[in-house]
MARZASE-689079 format. One line per field, with one value per residue: residue number from 1; residue in one letter; chain; x, z, y of N, C-alpha, C in turn. Coordinates in nm, 3 decimals. Atoms other than C-alpha are relative to their C-alpha. Layout:
k	[NUM;...];
r	[A;...];
c	[A;...];
n.u	[X;...];
n.w	[Z;...];
n.v	[Y;...];
ca.u	[X;...];
ca.w	[Z;...];
ca.v	[Y;...];
c.u	[X;...];
c.w	[Z;...];
c.v	[Y;...];
# end
This chain:
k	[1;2;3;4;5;6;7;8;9;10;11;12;13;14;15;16;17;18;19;20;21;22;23;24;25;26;27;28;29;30;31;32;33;34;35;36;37;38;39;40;41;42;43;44;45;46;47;48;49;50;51;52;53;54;55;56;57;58;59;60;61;62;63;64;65;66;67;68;69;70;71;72;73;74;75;76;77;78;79;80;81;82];
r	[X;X;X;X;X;X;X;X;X;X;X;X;X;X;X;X;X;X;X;X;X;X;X;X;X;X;X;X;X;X;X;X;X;X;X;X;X;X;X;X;X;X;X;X;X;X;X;X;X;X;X;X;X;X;X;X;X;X;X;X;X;X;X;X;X;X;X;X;X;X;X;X;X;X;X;X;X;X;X;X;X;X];
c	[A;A;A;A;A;A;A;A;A;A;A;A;A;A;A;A;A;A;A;A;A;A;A;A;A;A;A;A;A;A;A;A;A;A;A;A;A;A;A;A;A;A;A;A;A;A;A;A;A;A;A;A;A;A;A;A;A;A;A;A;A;A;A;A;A;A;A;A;A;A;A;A;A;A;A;A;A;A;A;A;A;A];
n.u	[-0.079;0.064;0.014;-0.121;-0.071;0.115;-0.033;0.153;0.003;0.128;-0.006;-0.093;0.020;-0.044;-0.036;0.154;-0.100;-0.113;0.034;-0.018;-0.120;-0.031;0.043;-0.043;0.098;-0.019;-0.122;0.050;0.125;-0.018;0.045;0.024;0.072;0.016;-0.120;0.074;0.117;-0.085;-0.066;0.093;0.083;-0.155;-0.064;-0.104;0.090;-0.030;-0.005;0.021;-0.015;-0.178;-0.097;-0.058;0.072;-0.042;0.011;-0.027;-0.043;-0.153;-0.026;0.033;-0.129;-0.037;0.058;-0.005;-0.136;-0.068;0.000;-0.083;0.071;0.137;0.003;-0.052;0.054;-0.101;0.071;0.077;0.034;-0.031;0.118;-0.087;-0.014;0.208];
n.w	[-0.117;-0.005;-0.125;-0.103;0.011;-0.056;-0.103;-0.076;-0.168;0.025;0.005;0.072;0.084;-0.095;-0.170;-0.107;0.021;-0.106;-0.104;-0.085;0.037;-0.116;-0.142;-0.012;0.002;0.175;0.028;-0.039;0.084;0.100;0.085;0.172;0.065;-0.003;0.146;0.113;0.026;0.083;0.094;0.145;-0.029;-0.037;-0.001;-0.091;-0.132;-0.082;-0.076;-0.069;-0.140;0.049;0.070;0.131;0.068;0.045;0.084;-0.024;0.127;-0.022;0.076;-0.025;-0.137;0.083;0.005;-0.084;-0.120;0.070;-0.016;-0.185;0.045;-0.019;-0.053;-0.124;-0.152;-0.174;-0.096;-0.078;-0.217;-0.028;-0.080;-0.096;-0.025;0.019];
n.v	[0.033;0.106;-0.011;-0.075;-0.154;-0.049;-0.081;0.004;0.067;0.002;0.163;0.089;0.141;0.123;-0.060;0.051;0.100;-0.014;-0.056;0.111;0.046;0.001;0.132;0.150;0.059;0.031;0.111;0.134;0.082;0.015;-0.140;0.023;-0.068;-0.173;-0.043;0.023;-0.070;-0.139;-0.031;-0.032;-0.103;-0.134;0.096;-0.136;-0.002;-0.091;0.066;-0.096;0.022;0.031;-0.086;0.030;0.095;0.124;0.031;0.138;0.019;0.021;-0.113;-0.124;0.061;0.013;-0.126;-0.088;-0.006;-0.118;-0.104;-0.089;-0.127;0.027;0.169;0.003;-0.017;-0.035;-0.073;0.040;0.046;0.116;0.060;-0.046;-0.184;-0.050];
ca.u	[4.958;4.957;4.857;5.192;5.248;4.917;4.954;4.554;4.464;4.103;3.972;4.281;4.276;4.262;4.270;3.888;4.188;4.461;4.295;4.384;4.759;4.877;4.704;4.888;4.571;4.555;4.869;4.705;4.470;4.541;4.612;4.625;4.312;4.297;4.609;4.432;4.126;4.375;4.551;4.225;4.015;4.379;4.641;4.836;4.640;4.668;4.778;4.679;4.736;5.145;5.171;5.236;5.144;5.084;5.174;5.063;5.174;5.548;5.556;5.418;5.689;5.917;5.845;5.844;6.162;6.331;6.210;6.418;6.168;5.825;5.919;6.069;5.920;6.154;5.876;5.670;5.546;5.676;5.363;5.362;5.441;5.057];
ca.w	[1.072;1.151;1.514;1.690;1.606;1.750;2.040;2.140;2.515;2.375;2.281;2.118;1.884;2.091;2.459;2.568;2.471;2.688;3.020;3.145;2.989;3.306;3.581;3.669;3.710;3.308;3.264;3.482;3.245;2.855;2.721;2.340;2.246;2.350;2.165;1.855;1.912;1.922;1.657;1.440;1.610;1.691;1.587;1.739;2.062;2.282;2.625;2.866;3.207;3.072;2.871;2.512;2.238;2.172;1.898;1.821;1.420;1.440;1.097;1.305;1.611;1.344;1.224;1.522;1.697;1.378;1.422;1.680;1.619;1.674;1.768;2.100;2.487;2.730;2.813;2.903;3.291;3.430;3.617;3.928;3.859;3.736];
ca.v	[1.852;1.503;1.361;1.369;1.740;1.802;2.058;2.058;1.976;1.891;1.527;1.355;1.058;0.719;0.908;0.676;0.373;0.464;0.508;0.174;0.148;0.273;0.042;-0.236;-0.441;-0.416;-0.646;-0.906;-1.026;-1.062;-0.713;-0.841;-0.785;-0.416;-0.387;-0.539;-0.302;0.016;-0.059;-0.097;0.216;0.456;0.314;0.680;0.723;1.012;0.847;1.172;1.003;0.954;1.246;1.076;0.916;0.560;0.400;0.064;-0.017;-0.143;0.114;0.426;0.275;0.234;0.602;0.792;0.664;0.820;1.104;1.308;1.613;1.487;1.102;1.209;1.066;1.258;1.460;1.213;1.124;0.815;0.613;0.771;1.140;1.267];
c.u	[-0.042;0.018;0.095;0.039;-0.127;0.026;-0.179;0.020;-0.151;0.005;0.169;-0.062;0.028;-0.049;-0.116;0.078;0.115;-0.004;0.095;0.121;0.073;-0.045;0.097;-0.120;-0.040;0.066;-0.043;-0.090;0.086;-0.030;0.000;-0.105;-0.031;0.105;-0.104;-0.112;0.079;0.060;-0.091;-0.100;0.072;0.111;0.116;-0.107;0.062;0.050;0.036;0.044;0.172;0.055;0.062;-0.081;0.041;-0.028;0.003;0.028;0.126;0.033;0.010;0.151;0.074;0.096;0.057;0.123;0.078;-0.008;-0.002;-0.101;-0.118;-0.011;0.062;-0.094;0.047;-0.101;-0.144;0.001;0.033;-0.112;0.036;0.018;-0.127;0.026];
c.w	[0.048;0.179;0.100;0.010;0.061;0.154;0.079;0.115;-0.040;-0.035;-0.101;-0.052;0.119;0.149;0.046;0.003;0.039;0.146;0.060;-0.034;0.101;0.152;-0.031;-0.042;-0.165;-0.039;0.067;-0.097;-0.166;-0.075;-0.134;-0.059;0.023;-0.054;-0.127;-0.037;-0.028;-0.104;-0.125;0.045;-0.003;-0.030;0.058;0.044;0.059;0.165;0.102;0.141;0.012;-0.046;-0.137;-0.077;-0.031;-0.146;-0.038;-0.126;0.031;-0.154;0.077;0.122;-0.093;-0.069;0.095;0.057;-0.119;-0.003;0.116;0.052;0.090;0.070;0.174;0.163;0.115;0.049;0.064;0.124;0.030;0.084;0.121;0.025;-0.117;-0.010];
c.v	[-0.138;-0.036;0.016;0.114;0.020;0.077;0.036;-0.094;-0.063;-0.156;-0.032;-0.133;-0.139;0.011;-0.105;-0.115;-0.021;0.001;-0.095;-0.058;0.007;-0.032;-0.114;-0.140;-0.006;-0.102;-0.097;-0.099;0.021;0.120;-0.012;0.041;0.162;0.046;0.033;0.110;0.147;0.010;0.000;0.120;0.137;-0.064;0.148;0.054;0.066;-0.061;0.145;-0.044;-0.007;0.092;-0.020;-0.081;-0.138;-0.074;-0.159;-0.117;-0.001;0.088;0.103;0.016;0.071;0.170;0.095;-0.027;0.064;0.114;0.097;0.110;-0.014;-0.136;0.044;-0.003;0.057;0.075;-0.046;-0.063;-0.147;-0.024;0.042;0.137;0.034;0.175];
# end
């Protein structure tokens, strides 16, 4: 089962690399390299404070928006609703 089908509430892949995707105060400063570092440590990162996964390979992107199944965000939290 590969990480987007993953249905565990327990550590996820990435999740210590997502904390700070949803602060504003992130986007002030030069988020590139924390890109760069997820995409070589997680490159599909659990993003727990949102509710989804991130994907930061324009393949895995790529990937997942094809797939209606497993690629789908409607059920994730808009910043804001927690």
């Amino acid at each position: 089962m590969g990480p987007m089908a993953s249905t565990q509430t327990g550590n996820r892949p990435g999740a210590h690399l997502t904390a700070v995707l949803d602060a504003p105060a992130f986007y002030l400063d030069d988020p590139f390299p924390h890109y760069a570092r997820m995409r070589a440590e997680a490159p599909v990162a659990w993003t727990a404070n949102l509710g989804y996964w991130a994907l930061t390979r324009h393949a895995d992107a790529l990937a997942g928006s094809r797939d209606s199944a497993g690629g789908c965000s409607a059920r994730a939290r808009p910043p804001g609703r927690r």
